[in-house]
PDB file of N, CA, C and O in Angstrom:
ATOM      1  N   UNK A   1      12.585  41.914 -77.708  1.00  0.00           N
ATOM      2  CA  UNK A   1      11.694  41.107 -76.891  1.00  0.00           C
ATOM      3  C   UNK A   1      10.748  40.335 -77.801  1.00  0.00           C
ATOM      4  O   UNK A   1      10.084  41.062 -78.540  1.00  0.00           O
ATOM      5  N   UNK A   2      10.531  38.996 -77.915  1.00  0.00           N
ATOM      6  CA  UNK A   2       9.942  37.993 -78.399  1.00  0.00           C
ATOM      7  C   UNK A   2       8.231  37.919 -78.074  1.00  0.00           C
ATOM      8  O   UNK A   2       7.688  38.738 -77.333  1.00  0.00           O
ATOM      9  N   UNK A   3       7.689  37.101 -78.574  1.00  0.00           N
ATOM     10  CA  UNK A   3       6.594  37.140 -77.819  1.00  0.00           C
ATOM     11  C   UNK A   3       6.957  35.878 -77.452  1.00  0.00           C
ATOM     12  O   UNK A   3       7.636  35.034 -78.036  1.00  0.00           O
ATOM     13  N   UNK A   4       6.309  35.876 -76.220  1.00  0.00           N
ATOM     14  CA  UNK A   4       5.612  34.587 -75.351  1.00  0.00           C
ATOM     15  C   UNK A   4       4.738  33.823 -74.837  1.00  0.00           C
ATOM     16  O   UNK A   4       4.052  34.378 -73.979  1.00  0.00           O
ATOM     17  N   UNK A   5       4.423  32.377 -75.112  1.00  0.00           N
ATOM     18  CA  UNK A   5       3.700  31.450 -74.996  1.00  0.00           C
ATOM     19  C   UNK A   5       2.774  31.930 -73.543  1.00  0.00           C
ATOM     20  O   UNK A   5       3.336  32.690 -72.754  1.00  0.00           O
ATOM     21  N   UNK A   6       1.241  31.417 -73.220  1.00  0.00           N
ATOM     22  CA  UNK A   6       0.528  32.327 -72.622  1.00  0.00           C
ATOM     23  C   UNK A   6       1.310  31.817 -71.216  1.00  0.00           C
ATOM     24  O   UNK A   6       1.476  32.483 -70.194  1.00  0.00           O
ATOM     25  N   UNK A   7       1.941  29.776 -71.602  1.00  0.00           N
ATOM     26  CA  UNK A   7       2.194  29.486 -70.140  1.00  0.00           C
ATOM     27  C   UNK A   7       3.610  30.060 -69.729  1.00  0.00           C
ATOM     28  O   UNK A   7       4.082  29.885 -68.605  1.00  0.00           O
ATOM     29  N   UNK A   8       4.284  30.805 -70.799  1.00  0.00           N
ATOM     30  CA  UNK A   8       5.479  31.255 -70.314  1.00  0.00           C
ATOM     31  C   UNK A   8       5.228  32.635 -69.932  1.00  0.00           C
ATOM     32  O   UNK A   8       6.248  33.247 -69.615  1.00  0.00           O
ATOM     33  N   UNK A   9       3.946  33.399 -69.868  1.00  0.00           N
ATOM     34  CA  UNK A   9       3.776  34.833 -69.768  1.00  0.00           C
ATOM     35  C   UNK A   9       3.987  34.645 -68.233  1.00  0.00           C
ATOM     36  O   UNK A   9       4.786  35.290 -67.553  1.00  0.00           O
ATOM     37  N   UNK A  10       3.042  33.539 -67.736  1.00  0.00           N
ATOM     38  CA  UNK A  10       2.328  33.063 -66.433  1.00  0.00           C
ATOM     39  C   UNK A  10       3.362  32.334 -65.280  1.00  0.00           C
ATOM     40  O   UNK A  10       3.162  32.318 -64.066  1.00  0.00           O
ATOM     41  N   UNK A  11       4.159  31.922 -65.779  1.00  0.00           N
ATOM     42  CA  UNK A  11       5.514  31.952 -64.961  1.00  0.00           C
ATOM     43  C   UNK A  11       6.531  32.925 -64.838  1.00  0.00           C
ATOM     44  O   UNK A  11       7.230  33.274 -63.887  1.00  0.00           O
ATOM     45  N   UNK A  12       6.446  33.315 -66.118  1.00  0.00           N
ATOM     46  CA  UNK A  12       7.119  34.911 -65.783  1.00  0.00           C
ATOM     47  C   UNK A  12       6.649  35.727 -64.532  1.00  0.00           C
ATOM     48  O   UNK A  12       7.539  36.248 -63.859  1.00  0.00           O
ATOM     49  N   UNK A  13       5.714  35.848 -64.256  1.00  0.00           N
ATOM     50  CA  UNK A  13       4.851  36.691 -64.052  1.00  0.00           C
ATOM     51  C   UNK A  13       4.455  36.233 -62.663  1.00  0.00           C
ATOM     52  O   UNK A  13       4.330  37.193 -61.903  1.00  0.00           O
ATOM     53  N   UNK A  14       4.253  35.221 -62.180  1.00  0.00           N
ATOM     54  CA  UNK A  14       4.648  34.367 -60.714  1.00  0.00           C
ATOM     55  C   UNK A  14       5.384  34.707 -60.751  1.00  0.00           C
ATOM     56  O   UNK A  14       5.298  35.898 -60.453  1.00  0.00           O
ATOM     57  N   UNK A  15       6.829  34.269 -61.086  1.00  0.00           N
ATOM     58  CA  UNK A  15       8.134  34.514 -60.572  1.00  0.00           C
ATOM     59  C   UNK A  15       8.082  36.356 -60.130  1.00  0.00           C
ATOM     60  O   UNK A  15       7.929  36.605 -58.934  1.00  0.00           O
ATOM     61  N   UNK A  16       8.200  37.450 -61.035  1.00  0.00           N
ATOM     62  CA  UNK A  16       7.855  38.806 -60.699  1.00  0.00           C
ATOM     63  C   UNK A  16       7.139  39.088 -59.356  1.00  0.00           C
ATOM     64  O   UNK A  16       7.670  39.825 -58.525  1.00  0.00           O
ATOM     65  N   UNK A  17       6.061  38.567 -59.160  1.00  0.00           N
ATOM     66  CA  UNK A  17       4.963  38.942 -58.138  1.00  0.00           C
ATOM     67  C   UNK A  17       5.682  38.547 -56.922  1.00  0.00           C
ATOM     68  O   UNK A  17       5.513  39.202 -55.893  1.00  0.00           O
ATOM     69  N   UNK A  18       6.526  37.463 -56.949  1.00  0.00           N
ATOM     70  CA  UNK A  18       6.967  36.930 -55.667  1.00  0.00           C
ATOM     71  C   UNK A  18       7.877  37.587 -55.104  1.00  0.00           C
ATOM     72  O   UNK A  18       7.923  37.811 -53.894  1.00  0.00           O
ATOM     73  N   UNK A  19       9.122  38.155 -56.382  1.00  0.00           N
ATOM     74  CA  UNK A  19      10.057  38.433 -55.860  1.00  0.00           C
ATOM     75  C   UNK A  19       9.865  40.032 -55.596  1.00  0.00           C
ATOM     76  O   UNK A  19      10.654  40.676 -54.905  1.00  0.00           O
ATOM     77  N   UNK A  20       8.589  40.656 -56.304  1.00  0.00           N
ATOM     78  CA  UNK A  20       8.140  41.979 -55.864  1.00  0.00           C
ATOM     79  C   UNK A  20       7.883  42.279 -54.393  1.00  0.00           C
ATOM     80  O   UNK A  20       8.289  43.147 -53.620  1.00  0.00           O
ATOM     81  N   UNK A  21       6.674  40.755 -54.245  1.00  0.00           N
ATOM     82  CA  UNK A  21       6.135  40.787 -52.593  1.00  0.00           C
ATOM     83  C   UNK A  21       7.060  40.812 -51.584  1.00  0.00           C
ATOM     84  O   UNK A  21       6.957  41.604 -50.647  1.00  0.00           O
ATOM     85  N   UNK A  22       8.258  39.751 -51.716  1.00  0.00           N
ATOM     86  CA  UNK A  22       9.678  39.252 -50.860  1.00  0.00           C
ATOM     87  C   UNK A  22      10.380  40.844 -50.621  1.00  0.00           C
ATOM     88  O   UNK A  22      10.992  41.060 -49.575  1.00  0.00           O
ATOM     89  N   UNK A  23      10.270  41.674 -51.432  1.00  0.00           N
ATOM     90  CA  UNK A  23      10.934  43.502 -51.227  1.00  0.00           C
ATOM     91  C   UNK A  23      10.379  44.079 -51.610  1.00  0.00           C
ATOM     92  O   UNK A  23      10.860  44.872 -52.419  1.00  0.00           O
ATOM     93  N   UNK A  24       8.723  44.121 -51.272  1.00  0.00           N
ATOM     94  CA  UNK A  24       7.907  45.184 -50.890  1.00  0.00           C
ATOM     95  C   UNK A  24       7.421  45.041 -49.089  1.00  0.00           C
ATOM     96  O   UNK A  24       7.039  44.043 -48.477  1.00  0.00           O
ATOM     97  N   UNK A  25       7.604  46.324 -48.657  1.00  0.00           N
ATOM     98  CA  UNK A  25       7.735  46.247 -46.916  1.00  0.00           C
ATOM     99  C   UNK A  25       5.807  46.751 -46.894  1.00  0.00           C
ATOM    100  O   UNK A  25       5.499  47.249 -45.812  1.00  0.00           O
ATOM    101  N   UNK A  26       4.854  46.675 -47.721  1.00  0.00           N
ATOM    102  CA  UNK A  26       4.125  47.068 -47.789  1.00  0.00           C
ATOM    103  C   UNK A  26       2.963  46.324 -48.959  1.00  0.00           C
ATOM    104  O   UNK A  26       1.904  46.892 -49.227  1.00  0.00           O
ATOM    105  N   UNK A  27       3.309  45.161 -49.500  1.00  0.00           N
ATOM    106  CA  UNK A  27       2.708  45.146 -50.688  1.00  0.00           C
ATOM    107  C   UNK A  27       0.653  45.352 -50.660  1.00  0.00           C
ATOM    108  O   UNK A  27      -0.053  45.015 -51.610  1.00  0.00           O
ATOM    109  N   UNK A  28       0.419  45.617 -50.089  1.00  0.00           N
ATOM    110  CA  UNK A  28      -1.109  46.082 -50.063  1.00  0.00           C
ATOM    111  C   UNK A  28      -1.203  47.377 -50.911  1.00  0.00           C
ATOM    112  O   UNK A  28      -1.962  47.546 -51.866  1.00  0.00           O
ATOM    113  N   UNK A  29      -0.345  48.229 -50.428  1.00  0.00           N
ATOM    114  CA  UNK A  29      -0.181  49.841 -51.232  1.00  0.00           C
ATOM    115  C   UNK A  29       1.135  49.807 -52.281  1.00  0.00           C
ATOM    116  O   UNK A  29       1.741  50.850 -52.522  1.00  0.00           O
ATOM    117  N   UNK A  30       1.444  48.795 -52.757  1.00  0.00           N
ATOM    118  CA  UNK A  30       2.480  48.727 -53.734  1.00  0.00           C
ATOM    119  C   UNK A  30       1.684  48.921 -55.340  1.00  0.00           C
ATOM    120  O   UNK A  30       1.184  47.895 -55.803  1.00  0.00           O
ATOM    121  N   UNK A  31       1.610  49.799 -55.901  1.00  0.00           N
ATOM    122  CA  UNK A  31       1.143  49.680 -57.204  1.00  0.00           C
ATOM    123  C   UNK A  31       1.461  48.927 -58.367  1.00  0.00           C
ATOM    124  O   UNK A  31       0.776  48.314 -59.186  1.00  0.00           O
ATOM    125  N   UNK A  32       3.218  49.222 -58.166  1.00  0.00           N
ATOM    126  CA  UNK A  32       3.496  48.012 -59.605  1.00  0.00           C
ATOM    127  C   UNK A  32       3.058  46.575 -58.835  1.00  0.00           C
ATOM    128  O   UNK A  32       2.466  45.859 -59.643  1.00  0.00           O
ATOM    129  N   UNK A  33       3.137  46.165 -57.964  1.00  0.00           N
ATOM    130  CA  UNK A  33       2.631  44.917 -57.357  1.00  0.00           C
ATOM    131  C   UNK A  33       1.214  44.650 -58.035  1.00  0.00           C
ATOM    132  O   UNK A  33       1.026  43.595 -58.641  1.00  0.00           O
ATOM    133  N   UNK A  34       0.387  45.455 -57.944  1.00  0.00           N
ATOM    134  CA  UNK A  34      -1.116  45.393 -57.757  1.00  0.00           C
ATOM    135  C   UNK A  34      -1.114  45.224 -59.466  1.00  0.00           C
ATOM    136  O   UNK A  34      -1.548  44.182 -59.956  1.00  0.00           O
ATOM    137  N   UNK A  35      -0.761  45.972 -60.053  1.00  0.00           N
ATOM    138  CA  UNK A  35      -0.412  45.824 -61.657  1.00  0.00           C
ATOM    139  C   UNK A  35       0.043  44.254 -62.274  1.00  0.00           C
ATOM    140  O   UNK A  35      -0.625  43.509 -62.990  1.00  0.00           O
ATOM    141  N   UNK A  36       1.531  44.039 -61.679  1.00  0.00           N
ATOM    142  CA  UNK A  36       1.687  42.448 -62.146  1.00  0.00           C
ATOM    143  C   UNK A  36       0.520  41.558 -61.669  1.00  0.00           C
ATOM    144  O   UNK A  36       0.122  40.688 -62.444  1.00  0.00           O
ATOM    145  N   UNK A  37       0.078  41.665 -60.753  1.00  0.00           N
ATOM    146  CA  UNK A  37      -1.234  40.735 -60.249  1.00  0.00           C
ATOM    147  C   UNK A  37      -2.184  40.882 -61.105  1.00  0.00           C
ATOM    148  O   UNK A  37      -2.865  39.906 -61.418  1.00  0.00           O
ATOM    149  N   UNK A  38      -2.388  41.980 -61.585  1.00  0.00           N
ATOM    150  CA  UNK A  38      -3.536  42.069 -62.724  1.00  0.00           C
ATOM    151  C   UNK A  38      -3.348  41.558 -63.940  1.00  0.00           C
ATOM    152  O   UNK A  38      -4.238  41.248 -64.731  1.00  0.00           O
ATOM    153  N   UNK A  39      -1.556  41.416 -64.183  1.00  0.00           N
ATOM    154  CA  UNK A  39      -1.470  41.034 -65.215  1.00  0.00           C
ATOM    155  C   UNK A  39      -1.624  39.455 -65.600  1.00  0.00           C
ATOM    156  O   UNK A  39      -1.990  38.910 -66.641  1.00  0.00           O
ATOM    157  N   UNK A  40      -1.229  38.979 -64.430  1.00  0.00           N
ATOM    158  CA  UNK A  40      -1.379  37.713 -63.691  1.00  0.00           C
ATOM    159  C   UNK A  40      -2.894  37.016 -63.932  1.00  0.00           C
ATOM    160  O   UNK A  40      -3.014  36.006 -64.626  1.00  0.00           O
ATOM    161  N   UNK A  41      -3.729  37.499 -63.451  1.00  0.00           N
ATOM    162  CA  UNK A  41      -4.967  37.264 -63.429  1.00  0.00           C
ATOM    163  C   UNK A  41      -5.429  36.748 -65.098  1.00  0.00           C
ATOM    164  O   UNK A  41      -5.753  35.661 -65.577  1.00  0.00           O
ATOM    165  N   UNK A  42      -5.236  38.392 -65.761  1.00  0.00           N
ATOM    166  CA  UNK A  42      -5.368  38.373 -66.802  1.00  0.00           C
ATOM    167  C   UNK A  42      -5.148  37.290 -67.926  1.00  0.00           C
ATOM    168  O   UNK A  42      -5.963  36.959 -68.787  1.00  0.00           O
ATOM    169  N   UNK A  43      -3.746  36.761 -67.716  1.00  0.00           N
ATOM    170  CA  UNK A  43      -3.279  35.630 -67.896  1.00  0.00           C
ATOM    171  C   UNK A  43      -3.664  34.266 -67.880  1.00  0.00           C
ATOM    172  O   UNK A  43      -3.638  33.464 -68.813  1.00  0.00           O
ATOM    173  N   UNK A  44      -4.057  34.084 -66.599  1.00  0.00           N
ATOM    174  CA  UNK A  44      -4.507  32.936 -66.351  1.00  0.00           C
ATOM    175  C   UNK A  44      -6.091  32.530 -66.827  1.00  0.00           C
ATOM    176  O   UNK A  44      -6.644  31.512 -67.244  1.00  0.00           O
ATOM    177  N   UNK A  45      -6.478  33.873 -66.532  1.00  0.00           N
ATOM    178  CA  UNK A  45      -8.317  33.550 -67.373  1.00  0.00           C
ATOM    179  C   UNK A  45      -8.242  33.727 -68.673  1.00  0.00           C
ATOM    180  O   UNK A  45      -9.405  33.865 -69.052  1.00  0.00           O
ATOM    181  N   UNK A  46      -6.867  33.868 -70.396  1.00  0.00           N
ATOM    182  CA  UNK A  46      -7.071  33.509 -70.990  1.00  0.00           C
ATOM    183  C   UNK A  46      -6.580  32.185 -71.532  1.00  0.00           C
ATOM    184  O   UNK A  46      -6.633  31.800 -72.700  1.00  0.00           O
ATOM    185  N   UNK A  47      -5.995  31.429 -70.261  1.00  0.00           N
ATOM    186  CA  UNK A  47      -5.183  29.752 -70.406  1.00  0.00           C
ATOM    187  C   UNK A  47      -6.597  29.325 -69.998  1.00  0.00           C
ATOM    188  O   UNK A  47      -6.977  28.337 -70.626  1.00  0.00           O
ATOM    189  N   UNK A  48      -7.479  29.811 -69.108  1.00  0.00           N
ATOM    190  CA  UNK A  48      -8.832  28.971 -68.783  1.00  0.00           C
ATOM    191  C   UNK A  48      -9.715  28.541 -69.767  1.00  0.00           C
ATOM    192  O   UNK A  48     -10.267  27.489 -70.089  1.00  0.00           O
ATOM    193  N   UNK A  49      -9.648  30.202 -70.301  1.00  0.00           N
ATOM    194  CA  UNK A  49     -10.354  30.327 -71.676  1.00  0.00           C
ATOM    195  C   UNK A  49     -10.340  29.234 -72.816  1.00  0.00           C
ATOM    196  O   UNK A  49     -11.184  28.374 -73.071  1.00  0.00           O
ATOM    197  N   UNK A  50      -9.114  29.522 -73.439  1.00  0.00           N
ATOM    198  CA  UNK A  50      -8.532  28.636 -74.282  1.00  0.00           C
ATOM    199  C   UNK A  50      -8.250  27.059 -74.089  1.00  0.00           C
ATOM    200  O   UNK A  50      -8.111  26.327 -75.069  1.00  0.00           O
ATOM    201  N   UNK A  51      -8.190  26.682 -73.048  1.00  0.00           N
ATOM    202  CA  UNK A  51      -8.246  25.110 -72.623  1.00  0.00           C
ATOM    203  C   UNK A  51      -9.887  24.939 -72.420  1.00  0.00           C
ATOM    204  O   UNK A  51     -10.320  23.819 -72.691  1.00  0.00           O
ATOM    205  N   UNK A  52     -10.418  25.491 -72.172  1.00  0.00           N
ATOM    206  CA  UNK A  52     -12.418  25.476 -72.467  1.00  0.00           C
ATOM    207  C   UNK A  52     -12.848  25.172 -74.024  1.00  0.00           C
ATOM    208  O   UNK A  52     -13.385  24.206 -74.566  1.00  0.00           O
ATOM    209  N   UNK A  53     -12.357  26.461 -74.500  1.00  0.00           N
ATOM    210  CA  UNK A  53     -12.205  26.259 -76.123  1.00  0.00           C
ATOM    211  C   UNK A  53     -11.647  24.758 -76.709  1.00  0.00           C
ATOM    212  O   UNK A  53     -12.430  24.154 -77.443  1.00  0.00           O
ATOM    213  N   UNK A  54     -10.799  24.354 -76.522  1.00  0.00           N
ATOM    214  CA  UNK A  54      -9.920  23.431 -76.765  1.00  0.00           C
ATOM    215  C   UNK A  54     -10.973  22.370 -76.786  1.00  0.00           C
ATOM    216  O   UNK A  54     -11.571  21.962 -77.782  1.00  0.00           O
ATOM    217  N   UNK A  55     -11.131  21.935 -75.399  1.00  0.00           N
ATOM    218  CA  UNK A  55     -12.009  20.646 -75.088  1.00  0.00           C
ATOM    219  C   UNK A  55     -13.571  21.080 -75.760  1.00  0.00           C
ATOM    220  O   UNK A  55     -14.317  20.101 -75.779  1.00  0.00           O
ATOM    221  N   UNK A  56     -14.083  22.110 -76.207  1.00  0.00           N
ATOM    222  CA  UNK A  56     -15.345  21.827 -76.787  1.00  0.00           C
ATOM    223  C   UNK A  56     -15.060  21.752 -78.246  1.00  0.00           C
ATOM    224  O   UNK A  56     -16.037  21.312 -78.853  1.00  0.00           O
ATOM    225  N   UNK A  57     -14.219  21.989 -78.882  1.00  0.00           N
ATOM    226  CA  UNK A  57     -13.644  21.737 -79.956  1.00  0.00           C
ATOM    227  C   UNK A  57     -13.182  20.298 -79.946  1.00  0.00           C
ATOM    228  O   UNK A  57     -13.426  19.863 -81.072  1.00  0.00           O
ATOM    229  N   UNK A  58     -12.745  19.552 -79.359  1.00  0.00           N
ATOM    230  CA  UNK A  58     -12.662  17.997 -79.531  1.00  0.00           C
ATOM    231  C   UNK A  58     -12.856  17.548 -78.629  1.00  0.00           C
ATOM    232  O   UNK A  58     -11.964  17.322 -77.812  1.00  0.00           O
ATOM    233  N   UNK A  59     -14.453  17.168 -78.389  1.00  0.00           N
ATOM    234  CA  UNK A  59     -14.617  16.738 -77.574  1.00  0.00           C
ATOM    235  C   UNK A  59     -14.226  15.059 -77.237  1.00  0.00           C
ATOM    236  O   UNK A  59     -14.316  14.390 -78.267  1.00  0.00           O
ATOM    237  N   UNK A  60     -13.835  14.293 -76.082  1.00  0.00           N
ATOM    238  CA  UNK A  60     -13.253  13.117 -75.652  1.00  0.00           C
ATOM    239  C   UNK A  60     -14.477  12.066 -76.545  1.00  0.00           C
ATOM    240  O   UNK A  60     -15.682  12.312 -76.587  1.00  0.00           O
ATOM    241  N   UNK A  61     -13.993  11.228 -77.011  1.00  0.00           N
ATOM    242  CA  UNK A  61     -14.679   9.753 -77.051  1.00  0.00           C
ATOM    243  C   UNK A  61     -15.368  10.638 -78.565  1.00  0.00           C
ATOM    244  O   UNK A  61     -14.708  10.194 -79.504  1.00  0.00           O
ATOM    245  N   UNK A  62     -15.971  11.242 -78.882  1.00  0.00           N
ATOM    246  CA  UNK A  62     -16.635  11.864 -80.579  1.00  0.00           C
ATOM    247  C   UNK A  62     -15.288  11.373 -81.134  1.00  0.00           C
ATOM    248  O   UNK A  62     -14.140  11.333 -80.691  1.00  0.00           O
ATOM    249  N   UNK A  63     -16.007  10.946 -82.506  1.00  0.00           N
ATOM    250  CA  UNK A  63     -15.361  10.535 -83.473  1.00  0.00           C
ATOM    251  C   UNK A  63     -15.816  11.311 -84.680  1.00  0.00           C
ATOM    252  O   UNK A  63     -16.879  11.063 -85.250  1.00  0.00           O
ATOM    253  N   UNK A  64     -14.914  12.333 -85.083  1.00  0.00           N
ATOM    254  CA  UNK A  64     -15.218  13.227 -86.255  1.00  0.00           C
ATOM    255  C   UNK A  64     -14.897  13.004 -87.991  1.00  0.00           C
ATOM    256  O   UNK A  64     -15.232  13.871 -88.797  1.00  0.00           O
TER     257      UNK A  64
END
């Protein structure tokens, strides 16, 4: 297993959640459910992160 890019963790990882929810008859009390969602989350607030980072690091129109 490779590692993967944060936006390929984050489609992975959609794709999982969906097809968990689609055959879970319950997903409220599903644990691995509740888990990929966390992982999910997790995910996405460090693409927020890092695209924050990004733009204060070069900021538009500054000329360095």
């Amino acid at each position: 297993m490779g590692q993967r890019s944060l936006e390929e963790e984050k489609t992975f990882l959609r794709q999982k959640v969906k097809e968990r929810q689609a055959h879970s008859e319950n997903p409220a009390q599903d644990r691995g459910l509740r888990a990929l969602r966390k992982r999910l989350k997790r995910v996405q607030r460090k693409l927020r992160i890092q695209t924050t980072r990004r733009a204060k690091a070069h900021p538009a129109g500054k000329s360095t």
